[in-house]
N, C-alpha and C positions, 0 to 999 in steps of 0.2 A: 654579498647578501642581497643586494637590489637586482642583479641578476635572478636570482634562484628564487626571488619572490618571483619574480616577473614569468618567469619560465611556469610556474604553478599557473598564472591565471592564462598562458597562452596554453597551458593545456589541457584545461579545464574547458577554456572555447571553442579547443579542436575537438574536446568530446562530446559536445553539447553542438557540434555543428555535425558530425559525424551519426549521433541522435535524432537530428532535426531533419536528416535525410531517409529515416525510417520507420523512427515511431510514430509521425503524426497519427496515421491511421490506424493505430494501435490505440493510441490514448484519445481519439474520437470515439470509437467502438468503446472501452471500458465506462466513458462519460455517459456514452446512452445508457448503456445499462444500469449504472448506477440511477442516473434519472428514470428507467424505469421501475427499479425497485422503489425508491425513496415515493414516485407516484402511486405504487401498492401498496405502501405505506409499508414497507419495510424499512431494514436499517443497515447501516453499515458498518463492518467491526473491523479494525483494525489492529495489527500485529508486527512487531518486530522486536528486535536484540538490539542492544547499545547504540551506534546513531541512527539506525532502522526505526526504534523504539520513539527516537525521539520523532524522526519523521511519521510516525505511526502519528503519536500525541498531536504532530500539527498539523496534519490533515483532518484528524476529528474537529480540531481547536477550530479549525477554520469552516467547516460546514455548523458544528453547534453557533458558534459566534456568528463571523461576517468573514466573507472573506476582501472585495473590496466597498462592495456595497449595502445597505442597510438592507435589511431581510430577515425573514421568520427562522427561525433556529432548524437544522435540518438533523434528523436522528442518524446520530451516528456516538461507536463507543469506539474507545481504546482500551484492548487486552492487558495492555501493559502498564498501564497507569496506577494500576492498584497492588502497593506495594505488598499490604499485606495477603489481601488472596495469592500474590504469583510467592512469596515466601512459605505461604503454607499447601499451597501444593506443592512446591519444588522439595518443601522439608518433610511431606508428609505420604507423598506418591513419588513424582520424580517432573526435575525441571522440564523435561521434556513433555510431561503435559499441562504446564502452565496456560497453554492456549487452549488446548483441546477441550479441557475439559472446561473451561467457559463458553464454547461455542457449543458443547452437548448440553450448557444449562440456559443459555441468552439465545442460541442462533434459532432462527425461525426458516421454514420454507421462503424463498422470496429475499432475504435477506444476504449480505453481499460482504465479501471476505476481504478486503485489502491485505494481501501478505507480502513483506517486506524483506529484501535479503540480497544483502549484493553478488554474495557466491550460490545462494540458492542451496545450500546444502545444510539447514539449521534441522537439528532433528527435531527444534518445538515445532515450528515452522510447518516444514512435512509434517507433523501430527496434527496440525492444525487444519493444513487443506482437506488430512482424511477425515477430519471429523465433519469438515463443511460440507464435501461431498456426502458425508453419511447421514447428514439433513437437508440435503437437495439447496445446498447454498452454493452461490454460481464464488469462483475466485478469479480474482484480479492479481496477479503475482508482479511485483517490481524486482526486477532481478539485475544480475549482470553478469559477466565472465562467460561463461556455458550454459548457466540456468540452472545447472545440479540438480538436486534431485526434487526441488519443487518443478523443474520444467519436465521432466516425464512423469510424474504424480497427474500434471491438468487435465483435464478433459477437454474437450473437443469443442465447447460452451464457454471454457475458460478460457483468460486474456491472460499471456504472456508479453510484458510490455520490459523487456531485455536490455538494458544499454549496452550499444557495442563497443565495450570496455573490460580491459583486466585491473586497471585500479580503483581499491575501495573508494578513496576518496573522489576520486571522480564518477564513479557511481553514484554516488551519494549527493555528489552536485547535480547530477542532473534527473535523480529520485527526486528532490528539492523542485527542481523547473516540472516534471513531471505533475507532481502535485498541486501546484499551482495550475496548470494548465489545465486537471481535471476541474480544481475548484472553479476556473473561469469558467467553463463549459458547463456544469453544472447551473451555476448560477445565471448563466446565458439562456438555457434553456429551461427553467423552471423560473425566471422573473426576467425575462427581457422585455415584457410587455406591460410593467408593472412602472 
């Protein structure tokens, strides 16, 4: 058993150092953007599926709140938060536009898509980037494996920030670092002077 723990976190390191050799400048570019939006006073939404979703929730949790330092609240939602709107779309249209159609009702020009998804192949997910793009909202995709089919959905304006990884869970460990890494940056550049 202490082996097969142990094998988990040496490969969780090995993906996270395999990561650290190509996304920086992935998730530098998605950090400015976001600070440029949130400075037009835009907002940022976020979206995913089961631990996606959760990662969705802590990356708003963390700009609304603090992330490690004290600071003014920064607009951002989660799509997925709200159990009764995503019940009643899913029961009433179809699960597959539980996002979409909050970003045809919340999303604004200027405003900034976090989309979530280890395989990249969620059809709410995809319906989600097309609704973004269909109100000129830039998307920031956290993927893995291939990228599926949100990685040929982006546009040319969009950040595709990939781990180079086949397992979910290790995806998701370093979706986890990812986000943190925006929130520093974020918070670096909108209050380092502060």
């Amino acid at each position: 058993m202490h082996e097969r723990i142990t094998q988990h976190f040496s490969d969780s390191i090995d993906a996270k150092i395999r990561a650290a050799d190509c996304l920086p400048p992935l998730i530098a570019q998605a950090s400015e953007i976001m600070v440029q939006s949130l400075l037009n006073e835009g907002k940022i939404l976020a979206c995913g599926n089961g631990g996606a979703a959760g990662d969705a929730q802590h990356f708003v949790s963390e700009l609304l709140n603090r992330y490690e330092r004290e600071r003014p609240a920064l607009p951002a939602m989660s799509l997925c938060a709200d159990s009764l709107t995503l019940s009643s779309i899913a029961n009433d249209t179809s699960f597959h536009e539980v996002f979409s159609k909050q970003i045809r009702a919340l999303g604004q020009q200027g405003d900034i898509l976090l989309a979530i998804s280890t395989s990249g192949n969620c059809p709410n997910i995809v319906q989600a980037i097309q609704a973004a793009h269909d109100r000129d909202i830039q998307v920031i995709a956290l993927t893995g494996k291939t990228g599926g089919d949100m990685a040929r959905l982006l546009h040319p304006e969009d950040i595709e920030i990939r781990v180079p990884d086949n397992s979910s869970p290790r995806i998701q460990e370093v979706h986890t670092l990812v986000i943190h890494c925006l929130c520093d940056l974020i918070d670096e550049f909108l209050f380092s002077g502060e």
